[in-house]
C-alpha positions as CSV (number, residue, x, y, z in Angstrom):
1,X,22.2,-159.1,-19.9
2,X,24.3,-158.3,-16.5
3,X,27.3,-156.1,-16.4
4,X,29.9,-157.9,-14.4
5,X,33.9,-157.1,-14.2
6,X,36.1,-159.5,-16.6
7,X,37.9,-161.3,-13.3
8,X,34.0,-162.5,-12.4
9,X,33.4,-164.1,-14.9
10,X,36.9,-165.6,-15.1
11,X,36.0,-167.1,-11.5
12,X,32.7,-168.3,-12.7
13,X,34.5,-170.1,-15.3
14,X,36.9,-171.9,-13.0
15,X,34.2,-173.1,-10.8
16,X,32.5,-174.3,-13.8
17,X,35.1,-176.2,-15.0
18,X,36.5,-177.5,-11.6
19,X,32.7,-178.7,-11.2
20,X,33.7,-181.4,-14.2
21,X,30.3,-180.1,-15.4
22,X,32.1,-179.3,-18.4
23,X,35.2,-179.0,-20.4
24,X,36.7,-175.7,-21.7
25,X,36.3,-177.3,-25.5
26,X,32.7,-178.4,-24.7
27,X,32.4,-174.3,-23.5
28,X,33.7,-173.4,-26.5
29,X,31.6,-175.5,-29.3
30,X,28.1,-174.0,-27.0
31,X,29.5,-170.6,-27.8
32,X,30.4,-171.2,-31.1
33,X,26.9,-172.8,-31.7
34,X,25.3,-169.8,-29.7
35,X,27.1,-167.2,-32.2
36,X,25.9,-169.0,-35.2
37,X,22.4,-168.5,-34.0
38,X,22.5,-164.7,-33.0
39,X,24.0,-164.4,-36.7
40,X,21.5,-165.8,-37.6
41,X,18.8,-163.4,-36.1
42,X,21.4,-160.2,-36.4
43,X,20.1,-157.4,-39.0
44,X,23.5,-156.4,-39.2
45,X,24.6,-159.5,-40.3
46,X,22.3,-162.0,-41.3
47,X,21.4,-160.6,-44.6
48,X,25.2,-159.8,-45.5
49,X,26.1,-163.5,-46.5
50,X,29.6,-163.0,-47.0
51,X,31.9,-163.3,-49.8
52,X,35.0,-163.9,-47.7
53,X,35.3,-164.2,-43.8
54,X,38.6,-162.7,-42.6
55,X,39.5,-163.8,-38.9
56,X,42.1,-162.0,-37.1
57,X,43.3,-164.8,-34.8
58,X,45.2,-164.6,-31.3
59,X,47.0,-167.6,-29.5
60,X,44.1,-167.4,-26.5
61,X,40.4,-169.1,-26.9
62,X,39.0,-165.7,-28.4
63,X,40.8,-167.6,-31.3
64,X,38.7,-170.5,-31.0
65,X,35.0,-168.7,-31.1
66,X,36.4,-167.0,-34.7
67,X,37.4,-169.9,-36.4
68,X,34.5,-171.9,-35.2
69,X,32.1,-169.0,-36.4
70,X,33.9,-168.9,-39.5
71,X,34.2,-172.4,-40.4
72,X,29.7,-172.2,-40.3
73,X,30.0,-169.8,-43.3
74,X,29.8,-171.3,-46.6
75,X,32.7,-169.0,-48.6
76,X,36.1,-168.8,-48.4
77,X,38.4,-167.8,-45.4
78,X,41.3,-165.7,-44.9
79,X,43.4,-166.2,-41.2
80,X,45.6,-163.8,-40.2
81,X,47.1,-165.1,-37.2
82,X,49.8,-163.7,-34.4
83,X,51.5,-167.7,-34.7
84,X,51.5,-170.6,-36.5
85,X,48.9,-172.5,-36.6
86,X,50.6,-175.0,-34.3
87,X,50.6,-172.9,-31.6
88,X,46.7,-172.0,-31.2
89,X,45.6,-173.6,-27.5
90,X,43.8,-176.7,-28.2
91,X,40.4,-175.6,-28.0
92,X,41.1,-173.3,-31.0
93,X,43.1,-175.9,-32.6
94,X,39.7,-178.0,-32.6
95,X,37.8,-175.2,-33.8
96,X,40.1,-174.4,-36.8
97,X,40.0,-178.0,-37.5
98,X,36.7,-177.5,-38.6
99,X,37.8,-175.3,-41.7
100,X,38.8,-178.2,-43.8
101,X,37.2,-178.2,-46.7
102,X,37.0,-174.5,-47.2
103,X,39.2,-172.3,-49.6
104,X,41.7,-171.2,-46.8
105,X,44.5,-168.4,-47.3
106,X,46.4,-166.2,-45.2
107,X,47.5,-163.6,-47.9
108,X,47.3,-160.1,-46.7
109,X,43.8,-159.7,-47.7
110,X,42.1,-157.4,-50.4
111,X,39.9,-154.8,-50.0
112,X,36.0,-155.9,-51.3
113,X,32.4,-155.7,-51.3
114,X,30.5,-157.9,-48.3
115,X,33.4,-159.2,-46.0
116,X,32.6,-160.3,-42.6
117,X,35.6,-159.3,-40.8
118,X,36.0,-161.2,-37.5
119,X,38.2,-159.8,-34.4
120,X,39.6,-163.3,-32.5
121,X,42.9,-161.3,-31.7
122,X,42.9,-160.7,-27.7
123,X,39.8,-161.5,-25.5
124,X,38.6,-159.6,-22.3
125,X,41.8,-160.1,-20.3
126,X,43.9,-158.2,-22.6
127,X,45.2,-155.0,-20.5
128,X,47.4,-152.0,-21.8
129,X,49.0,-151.1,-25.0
130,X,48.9,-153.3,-27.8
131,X,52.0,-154.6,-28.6
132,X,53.3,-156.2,-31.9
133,X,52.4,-158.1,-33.9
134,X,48.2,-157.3,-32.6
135,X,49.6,-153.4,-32.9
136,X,50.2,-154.1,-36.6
137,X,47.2,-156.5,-37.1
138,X,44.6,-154.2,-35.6
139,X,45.6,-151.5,-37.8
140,X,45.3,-153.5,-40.6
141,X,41.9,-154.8,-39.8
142,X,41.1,-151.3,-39.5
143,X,42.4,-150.4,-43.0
144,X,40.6,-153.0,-44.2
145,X,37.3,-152.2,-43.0
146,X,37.3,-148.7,-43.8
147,X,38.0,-149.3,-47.9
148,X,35.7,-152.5,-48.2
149,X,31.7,-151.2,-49.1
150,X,29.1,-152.9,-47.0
151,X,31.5,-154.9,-45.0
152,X,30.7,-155.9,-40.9
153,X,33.3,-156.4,-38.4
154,X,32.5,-158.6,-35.4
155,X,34.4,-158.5,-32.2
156,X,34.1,-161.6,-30.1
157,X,33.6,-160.6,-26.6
158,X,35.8,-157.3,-26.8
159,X,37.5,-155.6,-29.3
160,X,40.9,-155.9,-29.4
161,X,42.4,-152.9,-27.8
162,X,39.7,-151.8,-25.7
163,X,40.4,-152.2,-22.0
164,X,37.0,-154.5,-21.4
165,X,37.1,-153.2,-17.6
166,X,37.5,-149.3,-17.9
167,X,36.8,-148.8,-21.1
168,X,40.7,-147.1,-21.9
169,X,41.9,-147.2,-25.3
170,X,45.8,-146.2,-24.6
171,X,46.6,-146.6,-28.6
172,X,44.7,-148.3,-32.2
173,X,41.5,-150.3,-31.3
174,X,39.8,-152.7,-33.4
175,X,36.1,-150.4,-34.9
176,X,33.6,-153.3,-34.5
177,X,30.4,-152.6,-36.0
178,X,28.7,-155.6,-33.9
179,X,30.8,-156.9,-30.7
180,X,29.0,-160.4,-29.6
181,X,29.2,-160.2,-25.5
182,X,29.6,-163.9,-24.2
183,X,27.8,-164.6,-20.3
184,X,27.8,-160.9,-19.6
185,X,29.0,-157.3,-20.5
186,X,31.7,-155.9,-19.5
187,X,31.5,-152.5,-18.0
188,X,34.2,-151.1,-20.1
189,X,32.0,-151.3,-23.2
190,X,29.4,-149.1,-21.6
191,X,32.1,-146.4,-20.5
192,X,31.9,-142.6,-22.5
193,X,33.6,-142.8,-25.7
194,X,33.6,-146.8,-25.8
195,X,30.6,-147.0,-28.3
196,X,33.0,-146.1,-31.6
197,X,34.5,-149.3,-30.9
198,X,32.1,-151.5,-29.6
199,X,29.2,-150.9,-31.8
200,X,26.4,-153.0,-31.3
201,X,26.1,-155.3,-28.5
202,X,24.7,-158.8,-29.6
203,X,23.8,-160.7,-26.2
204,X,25.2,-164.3,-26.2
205,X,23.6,-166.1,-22.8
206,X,25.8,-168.2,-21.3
207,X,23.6,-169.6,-18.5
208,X,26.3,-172.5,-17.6
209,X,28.2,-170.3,-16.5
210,X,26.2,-169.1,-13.1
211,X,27.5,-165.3,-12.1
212,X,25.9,-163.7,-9.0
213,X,22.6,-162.8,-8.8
214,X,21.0,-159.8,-9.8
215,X,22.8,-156.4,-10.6
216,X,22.8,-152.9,-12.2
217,X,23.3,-151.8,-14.9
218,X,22.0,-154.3,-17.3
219,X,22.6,-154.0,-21.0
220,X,18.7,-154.9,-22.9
221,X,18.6,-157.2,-25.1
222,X,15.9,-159.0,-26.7
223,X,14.7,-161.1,-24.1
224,X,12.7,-157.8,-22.4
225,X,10.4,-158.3,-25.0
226,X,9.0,-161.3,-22.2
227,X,8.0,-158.0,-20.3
228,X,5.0,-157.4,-23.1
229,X,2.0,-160.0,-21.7
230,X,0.4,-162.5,-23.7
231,X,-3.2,-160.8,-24.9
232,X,-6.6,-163.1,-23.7
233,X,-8.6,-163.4,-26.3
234,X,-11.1,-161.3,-25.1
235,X,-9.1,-158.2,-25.6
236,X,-10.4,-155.0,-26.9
237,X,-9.2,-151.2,-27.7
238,X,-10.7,-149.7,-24.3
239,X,-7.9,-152.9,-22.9
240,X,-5.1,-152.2,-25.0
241,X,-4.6,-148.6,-23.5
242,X,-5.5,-145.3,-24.5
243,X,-2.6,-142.4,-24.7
244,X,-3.3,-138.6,-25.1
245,X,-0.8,-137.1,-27.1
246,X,0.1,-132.8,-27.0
247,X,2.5,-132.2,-29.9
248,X,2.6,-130.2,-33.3
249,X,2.5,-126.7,-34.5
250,X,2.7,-124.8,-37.1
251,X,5.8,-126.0,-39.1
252,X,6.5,-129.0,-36.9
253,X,3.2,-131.2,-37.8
254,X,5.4,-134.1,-38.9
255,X,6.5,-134.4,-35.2
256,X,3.1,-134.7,-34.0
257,X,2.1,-137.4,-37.0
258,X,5.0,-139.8,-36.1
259,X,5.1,-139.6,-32.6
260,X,1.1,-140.3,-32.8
261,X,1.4,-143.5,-35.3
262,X,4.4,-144.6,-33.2
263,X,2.0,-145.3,-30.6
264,X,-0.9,-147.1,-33.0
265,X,2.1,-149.4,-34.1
266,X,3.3,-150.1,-31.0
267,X,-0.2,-151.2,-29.8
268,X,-2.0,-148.5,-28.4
269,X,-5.8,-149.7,-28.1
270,X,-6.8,-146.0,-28.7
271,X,-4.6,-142.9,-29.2
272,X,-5.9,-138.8,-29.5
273,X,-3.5,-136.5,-30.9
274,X,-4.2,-133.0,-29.4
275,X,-3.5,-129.6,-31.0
276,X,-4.3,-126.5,-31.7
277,X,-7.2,-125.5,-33.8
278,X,-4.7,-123.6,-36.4
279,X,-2.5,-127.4,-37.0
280,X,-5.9,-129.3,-37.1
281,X,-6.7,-129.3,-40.5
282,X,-3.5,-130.1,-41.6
283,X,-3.0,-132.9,-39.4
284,X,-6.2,-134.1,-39.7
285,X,-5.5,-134.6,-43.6
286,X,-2.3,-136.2,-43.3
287,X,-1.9,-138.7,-40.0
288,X,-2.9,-141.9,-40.3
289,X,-6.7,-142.3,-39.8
290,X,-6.2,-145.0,-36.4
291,X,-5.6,-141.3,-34.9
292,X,-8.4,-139.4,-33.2
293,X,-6.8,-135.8,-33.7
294,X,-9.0,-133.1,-31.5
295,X,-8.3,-129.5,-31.8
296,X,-8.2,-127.0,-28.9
297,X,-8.2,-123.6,-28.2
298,X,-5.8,-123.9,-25.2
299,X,-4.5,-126.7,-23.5
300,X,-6.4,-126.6,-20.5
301,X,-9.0,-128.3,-22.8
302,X,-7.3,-131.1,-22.7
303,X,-8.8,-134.5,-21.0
304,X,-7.5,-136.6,-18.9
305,X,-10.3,-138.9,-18.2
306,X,-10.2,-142.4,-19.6
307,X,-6.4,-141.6,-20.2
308,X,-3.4,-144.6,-19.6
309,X,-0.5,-142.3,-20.2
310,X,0.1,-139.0,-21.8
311,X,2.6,-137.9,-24.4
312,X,3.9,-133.8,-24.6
313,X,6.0,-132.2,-26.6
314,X,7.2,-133.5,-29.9
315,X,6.5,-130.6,-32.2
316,X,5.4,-128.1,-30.0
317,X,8.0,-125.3,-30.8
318,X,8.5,-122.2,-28.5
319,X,5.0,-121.1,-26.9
320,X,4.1,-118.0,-25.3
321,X,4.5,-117.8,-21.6
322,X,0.9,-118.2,-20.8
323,X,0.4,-121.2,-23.0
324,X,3.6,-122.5,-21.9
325,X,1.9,-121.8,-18.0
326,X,-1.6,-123.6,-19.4
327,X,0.8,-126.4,-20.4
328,X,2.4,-126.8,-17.0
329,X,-0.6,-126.8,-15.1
330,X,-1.6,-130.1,-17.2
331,X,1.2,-131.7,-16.2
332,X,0.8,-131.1,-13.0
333,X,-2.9,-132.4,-13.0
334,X,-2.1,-135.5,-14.9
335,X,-1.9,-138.5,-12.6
336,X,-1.3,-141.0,-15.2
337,X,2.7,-141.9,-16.7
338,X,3.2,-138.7,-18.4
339,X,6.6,-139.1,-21.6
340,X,8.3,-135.9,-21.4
341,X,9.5,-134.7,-24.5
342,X,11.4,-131.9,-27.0
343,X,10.4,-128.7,-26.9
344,X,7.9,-129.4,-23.4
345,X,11.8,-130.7,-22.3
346,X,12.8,-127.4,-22.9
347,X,10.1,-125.2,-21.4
348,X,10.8,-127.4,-18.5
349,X,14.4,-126.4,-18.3
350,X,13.2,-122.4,-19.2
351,X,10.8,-122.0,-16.5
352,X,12.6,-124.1,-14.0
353,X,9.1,-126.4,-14.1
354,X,8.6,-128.6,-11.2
355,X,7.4,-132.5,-12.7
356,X,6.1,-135.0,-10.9
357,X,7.6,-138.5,-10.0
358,X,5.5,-140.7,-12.5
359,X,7.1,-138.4,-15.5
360,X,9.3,-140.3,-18.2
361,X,11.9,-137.6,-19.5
362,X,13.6,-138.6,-22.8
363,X,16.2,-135.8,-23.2
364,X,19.2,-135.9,-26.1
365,X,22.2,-134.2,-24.4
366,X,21.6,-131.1,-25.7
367,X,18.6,-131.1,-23.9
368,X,19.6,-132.9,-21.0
369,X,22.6,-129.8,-20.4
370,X,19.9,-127.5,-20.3
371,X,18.1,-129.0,-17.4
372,X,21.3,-130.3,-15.6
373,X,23.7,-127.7,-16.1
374,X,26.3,-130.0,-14.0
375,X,26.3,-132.8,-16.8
376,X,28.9,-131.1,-18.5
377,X,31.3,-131.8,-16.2
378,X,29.6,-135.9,-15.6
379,X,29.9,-139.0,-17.3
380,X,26.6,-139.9,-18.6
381,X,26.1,-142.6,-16.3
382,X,26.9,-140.1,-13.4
383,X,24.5,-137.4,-14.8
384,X,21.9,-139.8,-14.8
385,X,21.8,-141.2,-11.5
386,X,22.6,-137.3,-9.8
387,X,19.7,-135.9,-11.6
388,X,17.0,-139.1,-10.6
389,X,18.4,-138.3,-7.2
390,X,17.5,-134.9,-7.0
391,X,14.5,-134.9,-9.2
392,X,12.7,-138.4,-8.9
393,X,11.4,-139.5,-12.4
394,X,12.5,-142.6,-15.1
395,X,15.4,-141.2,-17.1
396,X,16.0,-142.1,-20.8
397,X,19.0,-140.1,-21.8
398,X,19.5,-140.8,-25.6
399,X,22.8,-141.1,-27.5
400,X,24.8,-143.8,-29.1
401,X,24.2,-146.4,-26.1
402,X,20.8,-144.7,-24.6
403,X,20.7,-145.4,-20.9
404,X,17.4,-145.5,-18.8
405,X,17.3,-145.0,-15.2
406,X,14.5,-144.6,-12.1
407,X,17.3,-144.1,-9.6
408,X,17.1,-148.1,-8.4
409,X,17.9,-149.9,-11.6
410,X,20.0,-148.4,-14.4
411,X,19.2,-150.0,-18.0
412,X,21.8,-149.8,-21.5
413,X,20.0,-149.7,-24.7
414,X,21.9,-152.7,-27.2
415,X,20.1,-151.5,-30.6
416,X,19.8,-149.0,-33.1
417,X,23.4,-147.5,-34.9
418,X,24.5,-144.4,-36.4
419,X,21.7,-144.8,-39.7
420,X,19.3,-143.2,-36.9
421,X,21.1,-139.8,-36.8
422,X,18.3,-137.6,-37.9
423,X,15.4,-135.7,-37.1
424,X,12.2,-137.7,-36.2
425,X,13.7,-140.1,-34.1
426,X,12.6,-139.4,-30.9
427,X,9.3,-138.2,-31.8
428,X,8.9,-142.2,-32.7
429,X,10.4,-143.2,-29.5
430,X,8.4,-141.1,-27.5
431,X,4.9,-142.7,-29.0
432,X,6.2,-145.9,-28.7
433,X,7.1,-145.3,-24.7
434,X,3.7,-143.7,-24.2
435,X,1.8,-146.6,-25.9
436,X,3.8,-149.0,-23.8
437,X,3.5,-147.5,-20.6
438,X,-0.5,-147.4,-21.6
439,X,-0.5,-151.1,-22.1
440,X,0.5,-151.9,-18.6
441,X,4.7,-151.9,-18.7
442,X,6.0,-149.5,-16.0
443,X,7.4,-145.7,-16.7
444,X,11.0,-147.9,-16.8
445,X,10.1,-151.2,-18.3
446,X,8.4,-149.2,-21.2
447,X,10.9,-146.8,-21.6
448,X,13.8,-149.9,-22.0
449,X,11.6,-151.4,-24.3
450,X,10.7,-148.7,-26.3
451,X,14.5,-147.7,-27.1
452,X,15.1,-151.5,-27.6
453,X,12.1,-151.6,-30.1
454,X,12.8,-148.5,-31.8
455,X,16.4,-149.7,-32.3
456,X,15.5,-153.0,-33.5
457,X,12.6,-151.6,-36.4
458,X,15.6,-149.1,-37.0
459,X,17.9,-152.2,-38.0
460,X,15.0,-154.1,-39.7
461,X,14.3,-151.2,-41.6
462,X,18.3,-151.1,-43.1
463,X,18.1,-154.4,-44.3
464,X,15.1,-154.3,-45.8
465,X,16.7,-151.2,-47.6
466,X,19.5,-152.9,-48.8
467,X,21.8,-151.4,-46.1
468,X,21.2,-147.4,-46.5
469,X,23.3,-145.2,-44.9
470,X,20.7,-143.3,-43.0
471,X,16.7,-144.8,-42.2
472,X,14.0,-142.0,-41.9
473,X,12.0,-142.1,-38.8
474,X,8.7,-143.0,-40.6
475,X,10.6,-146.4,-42.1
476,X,11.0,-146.8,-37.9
477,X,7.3,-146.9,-37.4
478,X,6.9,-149.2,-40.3
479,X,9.0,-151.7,-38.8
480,X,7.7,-151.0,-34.8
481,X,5.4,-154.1,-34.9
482,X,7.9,-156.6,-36.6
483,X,10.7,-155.8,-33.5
484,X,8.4,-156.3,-31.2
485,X,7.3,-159.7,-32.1
């Protein structure tokens, strides 16, 4: 989805409407139908069914996309609205129309098990402190959320409080665990610090609305799974691409195993899990047997021939200097899209290792400090773009909204969530880019998709589980193939 300021899409509305194309309510119900949808197909949300939607209401047409949402829920609704219910703008009049027939109240509402708590209070106009009564209501939305179990709040467009342009938050903000973005994101959402109120973006298109054409960033949603080509029938392994994987030592095996069935999952045609001959036997009796695991005696035995793309690093731990030397010298020899990873991230920064251009680095900031001492001092964004400028490569720095750059086109990851914050994680990712990028995707297109993916079986995984609070990274793999249908 394109990142555009709030004014541009303002304008684009306007236009739209002074076309006569369409009317502001007409807008409104294709939103309101659009939300129902992504609901619909929203692990966060589509397994919740609600006791009790709550809709914090404004005056404006934010309004109007809660109470239609709402009113497609089957269970009763509390409103808690900044007027009466005579002053709503007609468009949101018509939408809350549409809650007759439900239990309706607008008692200060209780803390409970399952609410859907909806955030209708300002849109993405809404600049500066909040004053009362959204001051008030925000807070309370925010009380409410925190002391009601297994409960999702759902911004419409922004969350109240957040400034949708720069990303400020000069006092209370609403804590959306899912904000739905309507025509385009706003680049606020995507600033430093933004993500504790945003959570996760849920793309609504909004295609009559026509913004200008095309733009960086872009937030990924799930319409890059288009990028993944339709297989003939003819297909076969030697096809479906084959990815040599370096990882795993003694103690860190389980990276090596994950990282190598991340790529079966992901559709690898053929994958070889190189390690050293003291690992072997204890790989070899526990990864999954799709895996060709070879031992070596150094790393300059391994191949390259027949190779799609090349995977180093989860697992490896700290090496000597010689075998960290051997292992330089195969990079350096590879010609094929190479995933950078963990520890080999770290030897990189150590030895001050020159890569080559068709690398994929996939640092967490931790690691990405110690090879770009200056992105202490950056926004992430910033850090990003500097280090692609001064050391060509595609760029996945991970965090809460993982961003992926090749210097031309800069990329926001809109899955995963907190429930991924342990270890294992990015050994998965990493397979999952390598087995990408040796199907065909480029070093960036794989590298979006593969944080997308990893996200999205991350999700799937949850609510299979009954909504956990934290999903291993082997429940990740599990789940690869179903997000990337």
């Amino acid at each position: 989805m394109k990142v555009f300021p709030c004014e541009v899409i303002r304008a684009a509305e306007r236009e739209l409407f002074a076309s006569g194309a369409t009317t502001s309510a007409e807008l409104m119900s294709t939103v309101v139908e659009r939300l129902w949808q992504a609901v619909g197909r929203e692990p966060e949300l589509c397994a919740l069914r609600p006791r009790r939607v709550v809709v914090y209401a404004g005056r404006g047409n934010n309004a109007g996309d809660a109470l239609g949402l709402a009113a497609r829920f089957r269970c009763p609704v509390t409103l808690r609205a900044v007027c009466g219910l005579h002053e709503f703008s007609p468009e949101s009049a018509q939408q809350f129309a549409l809650l007759a027939g439900h239990e309706l109240s607008t008692a200060t509402p209780e803390p409970q098990e399952g609410l859907l708590i909806i955030d209708g209070l300002l849109g993405s106009g809404a600049t500066g402190p909040l004053r009362e009564p959204y001051a008030a209501l925000v807070h309370e939305l925010n009380t409410l959320r925190a002391a009601s179990p297994r409960s999702c709040t759902l911004a419409i467009d922004v969350p109240t409080g957040l400034n949708a342009d720069t990303g400020e938050v000069p006092g209370e903000a609403v804590q959306a665990d899912v904000t739905a973005v309507i025509g385009c994101v706003k680049p606020g959402m995507l600033a430093d610090g933004a993500a504790d109120y945003v959570g996760r973006l849920l793309c609504i298109p909004l295609p009559e609305v026509e913004l200008p054409g095309d733009c960086t960033p872009r937030v990924a949603d799930t319409a890059v799974l288009s990028w993944l080509p339709r297989r003939p029938y003819s297909y076969f392994k030697n096809r479906a691409g084959r990815v040599h994987i370096v990882a795993g030592n003694v103690g860190y095996v389980g990276a090596a195993q994950m990282c190598a069935e991340a790529a079966v999952a992901a559709g690898a045609g053929l994958v070889a899990l190189y390690c050293r001959e003291e690992v072997y036997p204890i790989l070899a009796a526990r990864v999954a047997p799709e895996v060709m695991v070879v031992p070596v005696r150094s790393y300059a035995e391994v191949p390259m021939e027949g190779a799609q793309a090349l995977v180093i690093g989860p697992g490896l731990g700290r090496l000597r200097a010689a075998d960290a030397r051997t292992l330089h010298d195969l990079l350096m020899r590879c010609t094929v899209p190479m995933v950078v990873d963990a520890d080999a991230l770290n030897m990189a920064a150590e030895y001050g290792w020159a890569l080559p251009p068709h690398c994929i680095l996939t640092p967490h900031p931790g690691e990405m400090k110690r090879l770009f001492p200056a992105a202490a001092e950056l926004s992430r964004a910033e850090c990003a773009r500097r280090y692609v400028a001064q050391h060509p490569c595609t760029l996945l720095l991970k965090g809460a909204r993982t961003l992926v750059t090749n210097g031309a086109e800069i990329w926001y990851n809109s899955t995963g969530g907190p429930y991924m914050a342990n270890g294992g994680q990015g050994d998965v990712l990493a397979g999952c880019i390598g087995s990408l990028v040796a199907q065909g995707l480029s070093p960036l297109r794989a590298a979006v998709l593969g944080a997308l993916a990893c996200g999205q079986a991350a999700a799937l995984a949850r609510m299979a589980a009954g909504y956990p609070r934290a999903i291993r990274a082997t429940d990740v793999v599990q789940n690869l193939q179903s997000a990337l249908r």
